[in-house]
ZABA-946426 format. One record per atom (N, C-alpha, C): atom name; residue number from 0; x, y, z. Coordinates in steps of 0.2 Angstrom, whole numbers, plus 5000, padded with zeros to 4 digits. Example, Ala and Ser with C-alpha at 12.3 -4.5 7.8 and 13.67 -1.06 7.14 Angstrom:
> N, 0, 5066, 4972, 5039
> CA, 0, 5062, 4978, 5039
> C, 0, 5066, 4984, 5039
> N, 1, 5064, 4989, 5035
> CA, 1, 5068, 4995, 5036
> C, 1, 5064, 5000, 5039
This chain:
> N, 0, 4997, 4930, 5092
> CA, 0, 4993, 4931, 5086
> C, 0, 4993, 4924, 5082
> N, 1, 4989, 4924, 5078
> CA, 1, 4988, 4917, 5076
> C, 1, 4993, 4917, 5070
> N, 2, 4994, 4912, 5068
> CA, 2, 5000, 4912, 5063
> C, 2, 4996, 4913, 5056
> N, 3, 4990, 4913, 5055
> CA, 3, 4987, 4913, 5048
> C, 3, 4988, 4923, 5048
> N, 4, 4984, 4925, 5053
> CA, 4, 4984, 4932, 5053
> C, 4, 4991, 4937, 5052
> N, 5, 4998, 4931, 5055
> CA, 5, 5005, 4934, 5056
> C, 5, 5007, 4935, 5049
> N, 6, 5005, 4928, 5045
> CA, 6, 5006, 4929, 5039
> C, 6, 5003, 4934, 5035
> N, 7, 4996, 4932, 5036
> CA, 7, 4993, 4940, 5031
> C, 7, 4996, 4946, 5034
> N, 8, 4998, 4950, 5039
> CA, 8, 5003, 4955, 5042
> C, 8, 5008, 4956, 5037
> N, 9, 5014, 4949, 5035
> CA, 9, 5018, 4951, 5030
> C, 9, 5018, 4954, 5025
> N, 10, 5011, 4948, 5023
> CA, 10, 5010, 4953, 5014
> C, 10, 5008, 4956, 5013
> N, 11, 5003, 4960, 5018
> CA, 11, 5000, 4967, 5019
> C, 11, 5006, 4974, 5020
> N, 12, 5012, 4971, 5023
> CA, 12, 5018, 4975, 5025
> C, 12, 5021, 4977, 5018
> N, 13, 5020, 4969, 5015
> CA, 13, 5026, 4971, 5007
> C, 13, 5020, 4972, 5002
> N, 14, 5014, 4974, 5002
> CA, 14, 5010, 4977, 4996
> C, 14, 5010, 4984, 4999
> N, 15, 5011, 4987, 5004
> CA, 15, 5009, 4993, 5006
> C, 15, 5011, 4999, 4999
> N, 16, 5019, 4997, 4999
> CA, 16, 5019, 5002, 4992
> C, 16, 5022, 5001, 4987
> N, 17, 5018, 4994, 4985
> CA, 17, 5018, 4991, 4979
> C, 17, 5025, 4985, 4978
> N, 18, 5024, 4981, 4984
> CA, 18, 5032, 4979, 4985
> C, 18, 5036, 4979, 4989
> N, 19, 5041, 4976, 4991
> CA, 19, 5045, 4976, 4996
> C, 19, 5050, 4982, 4996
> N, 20, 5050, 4986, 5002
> CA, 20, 5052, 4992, 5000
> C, 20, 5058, 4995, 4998
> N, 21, 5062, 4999, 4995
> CA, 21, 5068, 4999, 4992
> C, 21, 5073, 5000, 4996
> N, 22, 5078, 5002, 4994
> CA, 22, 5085, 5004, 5000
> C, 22, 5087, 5012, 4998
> N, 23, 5083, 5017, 5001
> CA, 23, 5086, 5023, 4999
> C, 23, 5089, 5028, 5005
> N, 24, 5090, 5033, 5005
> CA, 24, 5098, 5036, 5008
> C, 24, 5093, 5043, 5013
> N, 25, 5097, 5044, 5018
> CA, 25, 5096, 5049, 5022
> C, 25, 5089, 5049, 5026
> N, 26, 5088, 5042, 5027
> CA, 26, 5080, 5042, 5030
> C, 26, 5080, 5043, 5037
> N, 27, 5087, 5044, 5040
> CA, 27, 5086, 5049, 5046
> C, 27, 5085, 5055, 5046
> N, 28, 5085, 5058, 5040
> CA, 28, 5082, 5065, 5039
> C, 28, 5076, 5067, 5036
> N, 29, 5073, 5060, 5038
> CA, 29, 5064, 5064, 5036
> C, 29, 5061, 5064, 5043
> N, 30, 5058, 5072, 5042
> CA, 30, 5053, 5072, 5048
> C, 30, 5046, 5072, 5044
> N, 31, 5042, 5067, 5049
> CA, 31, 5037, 5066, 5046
> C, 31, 5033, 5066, 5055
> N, 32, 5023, 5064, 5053
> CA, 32, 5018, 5063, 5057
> C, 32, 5013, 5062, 5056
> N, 33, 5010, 5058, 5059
> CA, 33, 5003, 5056, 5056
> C, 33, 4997, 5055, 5060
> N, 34, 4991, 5057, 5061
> CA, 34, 4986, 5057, 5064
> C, 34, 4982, 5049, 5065
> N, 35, 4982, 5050, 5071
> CA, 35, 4976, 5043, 5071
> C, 35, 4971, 5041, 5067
> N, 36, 4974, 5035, 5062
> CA, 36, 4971, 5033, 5059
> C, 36, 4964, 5032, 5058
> N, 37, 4959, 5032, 5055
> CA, 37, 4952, 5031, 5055
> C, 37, 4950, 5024, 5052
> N, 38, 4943, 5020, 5055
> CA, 38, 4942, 5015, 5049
> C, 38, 4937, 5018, 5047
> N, 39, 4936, 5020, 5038
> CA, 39, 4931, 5023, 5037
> C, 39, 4926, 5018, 5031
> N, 40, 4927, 5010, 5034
> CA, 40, 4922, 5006, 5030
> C, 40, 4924, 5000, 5035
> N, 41, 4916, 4998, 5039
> CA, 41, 4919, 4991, 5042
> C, 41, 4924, 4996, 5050
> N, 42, 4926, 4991, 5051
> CA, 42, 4929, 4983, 5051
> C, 42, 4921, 4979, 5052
> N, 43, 4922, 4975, 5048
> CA, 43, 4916, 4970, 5051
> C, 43, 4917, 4964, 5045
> N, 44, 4914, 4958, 5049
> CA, 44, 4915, 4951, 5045
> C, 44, 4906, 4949, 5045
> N, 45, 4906, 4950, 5037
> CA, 45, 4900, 4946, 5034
> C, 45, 4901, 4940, 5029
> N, 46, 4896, 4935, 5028
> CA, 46, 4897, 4930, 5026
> C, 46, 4904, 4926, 5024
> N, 47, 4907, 4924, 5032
> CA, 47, 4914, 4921, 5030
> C, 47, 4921, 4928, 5029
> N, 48, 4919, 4933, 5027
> CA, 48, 4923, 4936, 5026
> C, 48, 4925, 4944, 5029
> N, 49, 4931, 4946, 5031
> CA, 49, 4934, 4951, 5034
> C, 49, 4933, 4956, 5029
> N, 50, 4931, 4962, 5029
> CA, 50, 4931, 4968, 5025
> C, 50, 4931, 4972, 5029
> N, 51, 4937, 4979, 5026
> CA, 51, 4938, 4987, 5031
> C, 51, 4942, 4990, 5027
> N, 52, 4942, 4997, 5029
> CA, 52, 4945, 5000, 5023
> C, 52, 4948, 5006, 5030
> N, 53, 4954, 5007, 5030
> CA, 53, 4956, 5011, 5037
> C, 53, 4961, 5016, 5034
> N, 54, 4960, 5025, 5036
> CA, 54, 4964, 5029, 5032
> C, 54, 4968, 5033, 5039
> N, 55, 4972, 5037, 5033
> CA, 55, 4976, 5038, 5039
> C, 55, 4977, 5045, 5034
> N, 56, 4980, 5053, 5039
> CA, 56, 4983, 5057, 5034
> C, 56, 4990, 5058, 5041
> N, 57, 4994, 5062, 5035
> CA, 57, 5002, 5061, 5038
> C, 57, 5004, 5070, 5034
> N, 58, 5008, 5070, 5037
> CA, 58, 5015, 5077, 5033
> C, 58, 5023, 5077, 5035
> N, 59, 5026, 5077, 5030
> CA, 59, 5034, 5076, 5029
> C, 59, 5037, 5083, 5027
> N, 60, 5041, 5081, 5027
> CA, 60, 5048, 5085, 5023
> C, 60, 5051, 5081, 5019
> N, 61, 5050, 5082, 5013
> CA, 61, 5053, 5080, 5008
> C, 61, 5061, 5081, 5008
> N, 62, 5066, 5076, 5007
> CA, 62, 5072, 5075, 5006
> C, 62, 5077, 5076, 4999
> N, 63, 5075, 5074, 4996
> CA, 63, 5078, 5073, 4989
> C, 63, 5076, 5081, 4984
> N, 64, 5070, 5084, 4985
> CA, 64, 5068, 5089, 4982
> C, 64, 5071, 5089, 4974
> N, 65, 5066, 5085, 4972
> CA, 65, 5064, 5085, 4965
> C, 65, 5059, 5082, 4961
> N, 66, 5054, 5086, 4965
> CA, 66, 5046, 5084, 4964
> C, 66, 5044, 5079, 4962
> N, 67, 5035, 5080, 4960
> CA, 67, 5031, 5076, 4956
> C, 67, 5035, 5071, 4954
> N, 68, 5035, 5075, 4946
> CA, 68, 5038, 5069, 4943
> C, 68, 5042, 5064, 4943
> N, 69, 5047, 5068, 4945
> CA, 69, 5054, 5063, 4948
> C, 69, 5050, 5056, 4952
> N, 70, 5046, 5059, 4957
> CA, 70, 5044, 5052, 4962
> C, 70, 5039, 5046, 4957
> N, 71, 5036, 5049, 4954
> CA, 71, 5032, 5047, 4948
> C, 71, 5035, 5040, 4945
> N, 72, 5039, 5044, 4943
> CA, 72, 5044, 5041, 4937
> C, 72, 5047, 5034, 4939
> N, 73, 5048, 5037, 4948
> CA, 73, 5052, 5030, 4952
> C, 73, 5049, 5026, 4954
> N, 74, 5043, 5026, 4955
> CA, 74, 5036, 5023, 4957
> C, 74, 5035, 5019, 4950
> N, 75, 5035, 5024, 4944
> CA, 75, 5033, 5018, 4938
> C, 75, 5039, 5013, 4938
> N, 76, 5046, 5015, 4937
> CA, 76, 5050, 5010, 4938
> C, 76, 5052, 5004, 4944
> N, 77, 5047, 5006, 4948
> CA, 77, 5050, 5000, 4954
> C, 77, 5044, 4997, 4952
> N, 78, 5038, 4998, 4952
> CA, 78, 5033, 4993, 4949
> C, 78, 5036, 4988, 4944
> N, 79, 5039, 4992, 4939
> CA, 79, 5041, 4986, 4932
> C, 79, 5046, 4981, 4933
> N, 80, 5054, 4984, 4938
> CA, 80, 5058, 4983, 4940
> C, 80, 5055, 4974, 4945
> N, 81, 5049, 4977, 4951
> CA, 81, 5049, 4971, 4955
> C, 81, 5043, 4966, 4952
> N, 82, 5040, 4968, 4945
> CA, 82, 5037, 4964, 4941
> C, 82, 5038, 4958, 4942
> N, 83, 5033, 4952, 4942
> CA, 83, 5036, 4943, 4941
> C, 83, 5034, 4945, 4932
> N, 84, 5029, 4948, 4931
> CA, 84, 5026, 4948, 4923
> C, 84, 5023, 4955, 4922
> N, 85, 5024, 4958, 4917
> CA, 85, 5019, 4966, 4913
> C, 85, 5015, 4964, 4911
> N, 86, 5010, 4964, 4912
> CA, 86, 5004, 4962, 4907
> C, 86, 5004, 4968, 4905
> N, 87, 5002, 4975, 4905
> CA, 87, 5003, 4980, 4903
> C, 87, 5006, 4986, 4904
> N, 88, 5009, 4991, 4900
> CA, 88, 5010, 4997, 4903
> C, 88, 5016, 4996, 4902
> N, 89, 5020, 5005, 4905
> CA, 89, 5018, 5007, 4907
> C, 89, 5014, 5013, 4900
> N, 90, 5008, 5013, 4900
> CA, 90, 5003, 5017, 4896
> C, 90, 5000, 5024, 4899
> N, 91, 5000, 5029, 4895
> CA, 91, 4999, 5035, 4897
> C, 91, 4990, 5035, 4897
> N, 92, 4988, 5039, 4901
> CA, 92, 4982, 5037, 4905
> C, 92, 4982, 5046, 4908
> N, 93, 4974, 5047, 4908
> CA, 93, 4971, 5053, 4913
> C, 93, 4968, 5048, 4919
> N, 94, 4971, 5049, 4926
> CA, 94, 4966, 5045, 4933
> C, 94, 4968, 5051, 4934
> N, 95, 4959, 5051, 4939
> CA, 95, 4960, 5058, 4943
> C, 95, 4960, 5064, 4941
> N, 96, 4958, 5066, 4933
> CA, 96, 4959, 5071, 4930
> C, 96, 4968, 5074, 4929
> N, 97, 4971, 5069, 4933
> CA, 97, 4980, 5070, 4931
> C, 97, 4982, 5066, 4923
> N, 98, 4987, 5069, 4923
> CA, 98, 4990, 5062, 4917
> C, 98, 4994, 5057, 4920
> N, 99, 4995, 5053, 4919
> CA, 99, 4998, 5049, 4924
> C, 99, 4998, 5039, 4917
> N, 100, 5001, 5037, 4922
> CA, 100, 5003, 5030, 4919
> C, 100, 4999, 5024, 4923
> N, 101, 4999, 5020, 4918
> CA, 101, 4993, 5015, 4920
> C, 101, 4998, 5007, 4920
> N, 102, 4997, 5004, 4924
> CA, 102, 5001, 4996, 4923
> C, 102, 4996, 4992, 4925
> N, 103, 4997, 4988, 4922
> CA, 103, 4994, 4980, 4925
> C, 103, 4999, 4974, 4926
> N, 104, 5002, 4973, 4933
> CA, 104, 5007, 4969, 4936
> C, 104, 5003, 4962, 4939
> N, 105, 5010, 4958, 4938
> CA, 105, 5009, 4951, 4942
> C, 105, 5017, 4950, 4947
> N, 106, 5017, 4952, 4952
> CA, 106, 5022, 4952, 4959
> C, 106, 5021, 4946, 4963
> N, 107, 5027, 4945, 4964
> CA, 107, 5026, 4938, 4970
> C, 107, 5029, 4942, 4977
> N, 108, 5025, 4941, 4982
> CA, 108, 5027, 4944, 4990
> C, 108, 5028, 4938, 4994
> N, 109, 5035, 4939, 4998
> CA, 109, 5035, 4934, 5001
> C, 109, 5032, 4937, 5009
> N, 110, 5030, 4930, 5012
> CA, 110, 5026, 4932, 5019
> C, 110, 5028, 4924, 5024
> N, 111, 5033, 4927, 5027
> CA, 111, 5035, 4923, 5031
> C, 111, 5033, 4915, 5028
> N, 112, 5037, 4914, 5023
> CA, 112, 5039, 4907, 5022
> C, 112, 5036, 4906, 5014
> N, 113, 5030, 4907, 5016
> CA, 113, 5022, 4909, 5009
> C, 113, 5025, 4914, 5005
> N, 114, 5024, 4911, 4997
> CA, 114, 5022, 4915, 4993
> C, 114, 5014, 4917, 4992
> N, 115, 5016, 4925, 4992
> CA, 115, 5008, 4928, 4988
> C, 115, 5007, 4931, 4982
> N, 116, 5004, 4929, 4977
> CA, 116, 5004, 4930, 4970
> C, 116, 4998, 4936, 4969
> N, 117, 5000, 4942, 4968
> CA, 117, 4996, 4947, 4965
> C, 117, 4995, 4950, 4962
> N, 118, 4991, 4953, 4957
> CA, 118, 4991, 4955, 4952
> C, 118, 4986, 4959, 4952
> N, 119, 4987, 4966, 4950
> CA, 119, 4985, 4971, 4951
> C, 119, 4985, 4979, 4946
> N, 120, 4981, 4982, 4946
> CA, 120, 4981, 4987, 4940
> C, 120, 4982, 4993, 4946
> N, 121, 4988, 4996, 4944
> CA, 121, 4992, 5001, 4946
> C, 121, 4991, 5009, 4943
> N, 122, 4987, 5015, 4946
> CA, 122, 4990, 5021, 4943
> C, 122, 4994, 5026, 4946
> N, 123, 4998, 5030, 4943
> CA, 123, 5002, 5035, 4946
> C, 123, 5000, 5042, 4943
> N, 124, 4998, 5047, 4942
> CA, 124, 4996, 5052, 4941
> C, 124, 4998, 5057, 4945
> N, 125, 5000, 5063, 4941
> CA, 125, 5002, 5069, 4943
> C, 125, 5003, 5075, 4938
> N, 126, 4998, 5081, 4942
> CA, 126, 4999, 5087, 4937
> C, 126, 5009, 5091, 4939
> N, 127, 5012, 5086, 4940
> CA, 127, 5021, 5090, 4941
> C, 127, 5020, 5094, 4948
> N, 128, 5014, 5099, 4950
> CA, 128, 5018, 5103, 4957
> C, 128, 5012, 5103, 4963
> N, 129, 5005, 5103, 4959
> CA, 129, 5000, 5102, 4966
> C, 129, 4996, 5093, 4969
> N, 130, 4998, 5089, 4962
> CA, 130, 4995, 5083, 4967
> C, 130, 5000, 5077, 4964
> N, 131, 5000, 5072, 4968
> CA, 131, 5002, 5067, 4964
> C, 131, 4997, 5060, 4967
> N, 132, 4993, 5055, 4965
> CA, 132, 4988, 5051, 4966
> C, 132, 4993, 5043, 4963
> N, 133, 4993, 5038, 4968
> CA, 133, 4994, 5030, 4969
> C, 133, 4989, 5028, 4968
> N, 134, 4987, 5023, 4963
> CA, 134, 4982, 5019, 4968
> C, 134, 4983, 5011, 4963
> N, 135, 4983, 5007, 4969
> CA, 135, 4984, 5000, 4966
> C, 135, 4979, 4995, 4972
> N, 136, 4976, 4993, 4964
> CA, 136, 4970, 4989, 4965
> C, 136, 4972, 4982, 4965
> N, 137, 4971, 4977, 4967
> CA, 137, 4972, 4970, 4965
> C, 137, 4967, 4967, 4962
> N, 138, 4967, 4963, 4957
> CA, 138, 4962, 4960, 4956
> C, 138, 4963, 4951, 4956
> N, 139, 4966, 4949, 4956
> CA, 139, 4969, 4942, 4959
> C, 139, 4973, 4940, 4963
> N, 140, 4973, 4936, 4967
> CA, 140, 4979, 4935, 4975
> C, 140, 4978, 4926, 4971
> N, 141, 4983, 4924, 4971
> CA, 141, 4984, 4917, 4973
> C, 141, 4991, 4918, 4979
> N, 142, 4991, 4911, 4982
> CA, 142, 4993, 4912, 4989
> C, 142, 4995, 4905, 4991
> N, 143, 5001, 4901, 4995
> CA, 143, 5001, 4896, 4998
> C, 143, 4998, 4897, 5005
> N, 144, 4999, 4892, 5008
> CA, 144, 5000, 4889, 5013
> C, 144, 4997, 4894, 5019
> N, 145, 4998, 4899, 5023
> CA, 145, 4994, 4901, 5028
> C, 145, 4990, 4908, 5025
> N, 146, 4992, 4909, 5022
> CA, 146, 4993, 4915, 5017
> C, 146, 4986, 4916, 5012
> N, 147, 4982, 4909, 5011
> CA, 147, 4977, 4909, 5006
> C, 147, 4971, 4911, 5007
> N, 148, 4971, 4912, 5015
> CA, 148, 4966, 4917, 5016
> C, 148, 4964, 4924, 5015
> N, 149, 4971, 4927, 5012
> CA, 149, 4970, 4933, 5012
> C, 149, 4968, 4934, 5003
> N, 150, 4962, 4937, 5001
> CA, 150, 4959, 4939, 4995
> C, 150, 4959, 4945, 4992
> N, 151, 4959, 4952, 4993
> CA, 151, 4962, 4957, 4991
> C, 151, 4965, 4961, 4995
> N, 152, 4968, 4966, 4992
> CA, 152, 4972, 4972, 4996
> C, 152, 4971, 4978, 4991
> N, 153, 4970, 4983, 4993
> CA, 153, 4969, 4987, 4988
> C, 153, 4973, 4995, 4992
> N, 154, 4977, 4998, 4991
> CA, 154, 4983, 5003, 4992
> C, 154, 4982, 5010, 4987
> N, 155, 4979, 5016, 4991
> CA, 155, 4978, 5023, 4986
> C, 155, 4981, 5026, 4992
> N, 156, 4984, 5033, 4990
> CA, 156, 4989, 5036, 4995
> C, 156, 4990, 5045, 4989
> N, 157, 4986, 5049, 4992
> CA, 157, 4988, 5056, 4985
> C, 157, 4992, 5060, 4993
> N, 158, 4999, 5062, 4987
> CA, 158, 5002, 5070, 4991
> C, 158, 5000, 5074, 4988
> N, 159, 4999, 5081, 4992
> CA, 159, 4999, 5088, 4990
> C, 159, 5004, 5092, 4993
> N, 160, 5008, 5098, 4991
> CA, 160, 5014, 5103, 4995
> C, 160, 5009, 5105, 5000
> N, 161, 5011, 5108, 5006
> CA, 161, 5010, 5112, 5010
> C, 161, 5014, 5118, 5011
> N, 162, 5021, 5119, 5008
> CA, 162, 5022, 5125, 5006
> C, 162, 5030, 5123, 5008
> N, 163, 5035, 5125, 5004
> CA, 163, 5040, 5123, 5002
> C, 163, 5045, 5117, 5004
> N, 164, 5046, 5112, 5008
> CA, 164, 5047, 5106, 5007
> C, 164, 5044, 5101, 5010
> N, 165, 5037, 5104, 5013
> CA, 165, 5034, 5101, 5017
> C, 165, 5027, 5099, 5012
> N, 166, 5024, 5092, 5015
> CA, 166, 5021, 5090, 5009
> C, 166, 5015, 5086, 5015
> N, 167, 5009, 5086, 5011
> CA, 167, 5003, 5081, 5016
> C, 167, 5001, 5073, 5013
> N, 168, 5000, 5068, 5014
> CA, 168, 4999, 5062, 5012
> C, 168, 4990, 5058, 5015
> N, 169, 4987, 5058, 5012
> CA, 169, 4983, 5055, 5012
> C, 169, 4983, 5047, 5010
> N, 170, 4982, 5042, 5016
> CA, 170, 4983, 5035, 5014
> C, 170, 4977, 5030, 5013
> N, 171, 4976, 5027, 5011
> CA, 171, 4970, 5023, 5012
> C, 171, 4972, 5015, 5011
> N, 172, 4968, 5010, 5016
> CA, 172, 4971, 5002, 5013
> C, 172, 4965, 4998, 5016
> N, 173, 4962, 4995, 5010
> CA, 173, 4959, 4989, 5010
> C, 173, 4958, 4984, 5011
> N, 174, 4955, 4981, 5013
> CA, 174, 4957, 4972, 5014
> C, 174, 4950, 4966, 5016
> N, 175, 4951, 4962, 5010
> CA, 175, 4948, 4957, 5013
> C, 175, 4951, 4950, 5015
> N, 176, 4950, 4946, 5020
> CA, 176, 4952, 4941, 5020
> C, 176, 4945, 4934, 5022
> N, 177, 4947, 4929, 5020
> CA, 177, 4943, 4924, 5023
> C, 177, 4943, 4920, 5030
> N, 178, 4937, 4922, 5031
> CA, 178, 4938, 4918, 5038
> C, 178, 4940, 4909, 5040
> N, 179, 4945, 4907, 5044
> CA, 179, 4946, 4901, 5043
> C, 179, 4940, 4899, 5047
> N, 180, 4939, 4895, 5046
> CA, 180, 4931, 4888, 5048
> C, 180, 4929, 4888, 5056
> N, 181, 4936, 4886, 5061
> CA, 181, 4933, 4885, 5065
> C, 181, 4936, 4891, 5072
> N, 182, 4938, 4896, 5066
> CA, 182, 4940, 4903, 5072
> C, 182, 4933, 4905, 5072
> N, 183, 4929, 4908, 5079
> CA, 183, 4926, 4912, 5080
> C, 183, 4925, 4917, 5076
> N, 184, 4919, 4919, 5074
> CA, 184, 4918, 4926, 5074
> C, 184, 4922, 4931, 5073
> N, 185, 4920, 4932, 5078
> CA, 185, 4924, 4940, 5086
> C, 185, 4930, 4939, 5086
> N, 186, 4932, 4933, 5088
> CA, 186, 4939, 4932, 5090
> C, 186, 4942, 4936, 5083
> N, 187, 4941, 4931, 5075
> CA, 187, 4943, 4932, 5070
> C, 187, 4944, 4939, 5068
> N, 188, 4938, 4944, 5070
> CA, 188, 4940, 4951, 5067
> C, 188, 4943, 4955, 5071
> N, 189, 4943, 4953, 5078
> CA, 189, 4947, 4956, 5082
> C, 189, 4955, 4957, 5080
> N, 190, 4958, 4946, 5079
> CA, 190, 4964, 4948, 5078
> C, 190, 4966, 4953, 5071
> N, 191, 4961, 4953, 5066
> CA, 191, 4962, 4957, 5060
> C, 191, 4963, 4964, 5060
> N, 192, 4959, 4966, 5065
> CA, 192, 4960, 4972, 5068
> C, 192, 4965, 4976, 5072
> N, 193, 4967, 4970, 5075
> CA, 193, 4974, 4970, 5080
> C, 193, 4978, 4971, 5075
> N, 194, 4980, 4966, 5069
> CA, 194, 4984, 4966, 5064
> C, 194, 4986, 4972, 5060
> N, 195, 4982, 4974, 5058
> CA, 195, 4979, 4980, 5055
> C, 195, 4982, 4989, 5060
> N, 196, 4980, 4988, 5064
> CA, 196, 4982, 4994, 5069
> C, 196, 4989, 4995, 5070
> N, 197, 4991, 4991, 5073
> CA, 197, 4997, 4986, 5077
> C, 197, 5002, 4987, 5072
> N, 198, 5002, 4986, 5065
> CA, 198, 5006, 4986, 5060
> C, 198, 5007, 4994, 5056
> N, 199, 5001, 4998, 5056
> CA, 199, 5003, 5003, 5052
> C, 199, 5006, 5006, 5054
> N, 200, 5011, 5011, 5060
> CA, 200, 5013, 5013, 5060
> C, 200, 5021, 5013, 5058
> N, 201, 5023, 5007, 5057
> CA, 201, 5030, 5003, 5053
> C, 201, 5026, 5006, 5046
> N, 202, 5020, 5003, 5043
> CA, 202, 5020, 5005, 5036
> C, 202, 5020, 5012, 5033
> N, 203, 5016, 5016, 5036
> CA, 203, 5016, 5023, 5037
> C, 203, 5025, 5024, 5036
> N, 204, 5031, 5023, 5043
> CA, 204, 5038, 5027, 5041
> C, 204, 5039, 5021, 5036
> N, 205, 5039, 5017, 5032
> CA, 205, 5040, 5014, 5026
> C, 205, 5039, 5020, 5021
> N, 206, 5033, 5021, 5019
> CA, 206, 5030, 5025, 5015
> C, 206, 5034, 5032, 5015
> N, 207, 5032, 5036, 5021
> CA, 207, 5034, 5041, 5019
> C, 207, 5042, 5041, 5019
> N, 208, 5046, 5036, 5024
> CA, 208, 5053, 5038, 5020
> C, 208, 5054, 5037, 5015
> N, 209, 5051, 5031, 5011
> CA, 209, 5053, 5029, 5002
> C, 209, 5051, 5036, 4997
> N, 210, 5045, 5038, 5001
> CA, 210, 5043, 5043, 4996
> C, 210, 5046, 5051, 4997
> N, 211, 5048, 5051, 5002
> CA, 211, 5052, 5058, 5005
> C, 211, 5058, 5056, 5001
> N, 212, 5063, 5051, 5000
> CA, 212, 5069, 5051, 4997
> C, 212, 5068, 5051, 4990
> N, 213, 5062, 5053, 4987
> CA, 213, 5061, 5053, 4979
> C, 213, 5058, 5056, 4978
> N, 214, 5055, 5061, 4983
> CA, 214, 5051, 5068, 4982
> C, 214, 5056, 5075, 4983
């Protein structure tokens, strides 16, 4: 794979859920599964640039068993915790018709060797027992070295119960990247797609373990 797309692979790995993922306990005891992904925007490369938007739905066993809020609460605090800077928040906010909390983060990701500077406007909402909604938008990447190509990432993901520990997860991740100059086309959205495919099912047991052990 080409080294520019290896690096966008990493920082797409450590934005997945808002960061480089935590260290928590028992993640051999999540059962979890996920259905073949869908790309339901693109894949397709216009004017120079890579755009797709590719969803996925999963269901777990929740470990920790102390709901919503609980996971809410960790989710706000690891945002603030892996902060480079707050611009704001965390601010009480309605997204999604839930209550939920609103930040605007600047995080540094490392990507194989590359720093990636991001900054992004974060919500976490939850009515406490039927939904809980993520969604973190970026709106600035600055970027070294292999790594500059890559221009947004965008990460939304709602659970719902399906009846007493067991829970559904709907994912969604967006991306644009720029095409370097004298890769092909074809070749170019190929590797991206490669990339893309290839990599989610490592991000998927990311997610749902970090999130099973704090739901």
């Amino acid at each position: 794979m080409d080294p520019i797309i290896q690096t966008i692979a990493a920082a797409w790995a450590a934005f997945w859920l808002g960061g480089q993922p935590a260290t928590v306990s028992h993640i051999d005891d999540v059962q979890w599964d996920c259905q073949q992904a869908q790309w339901t925007n693109g894949p397709a490369v216009s004017g120079g640039e890579f755009r797709g938007t590719i969803e996925v739905d999963c269901e777990f066993d929740a470990v920790a068993g102390t709901g919503f809020n609980s996971l809410q609460q960790y989710l706000v605090d690891k945002a603030v915790k892996e902060a480079k800077t707050v611009h704001a928040g965390p601010t009480d906010v309605t997204f999604q018709g839930l209550p939920g909390k609103y930040l605007d983060v600047t995080a540094d990701l490392s990507a194989q060797g590359n720093t990636v500077t991001v900054r992004a406007d974060i919500n976490l909402a939850t009515d406490g027992s039927n939904r809980l909604v993520s969604s973190s938008k970026t709106k600035n990447i600055t970027a070294t070295g292999q790594a500059k190509n890559l221009k947004k990432m965008d990460m939304d993901f709602e659970i719902q119960p399906k009846g007493g520990a067991h829970y559904a997860v709907h994912a969604a991740s967006s991306m644009v990247v720029t095409k370097p100059g004298l890769v092909p086309t074809g070749i170019f959205k190929n590797q991206v797609v490669k990339m893309i495919e290839d990599g989610l099912p490592d991000q998927e047991k990311s997610m749902i373990e970090e999130v099973a052990n704090h739901l």
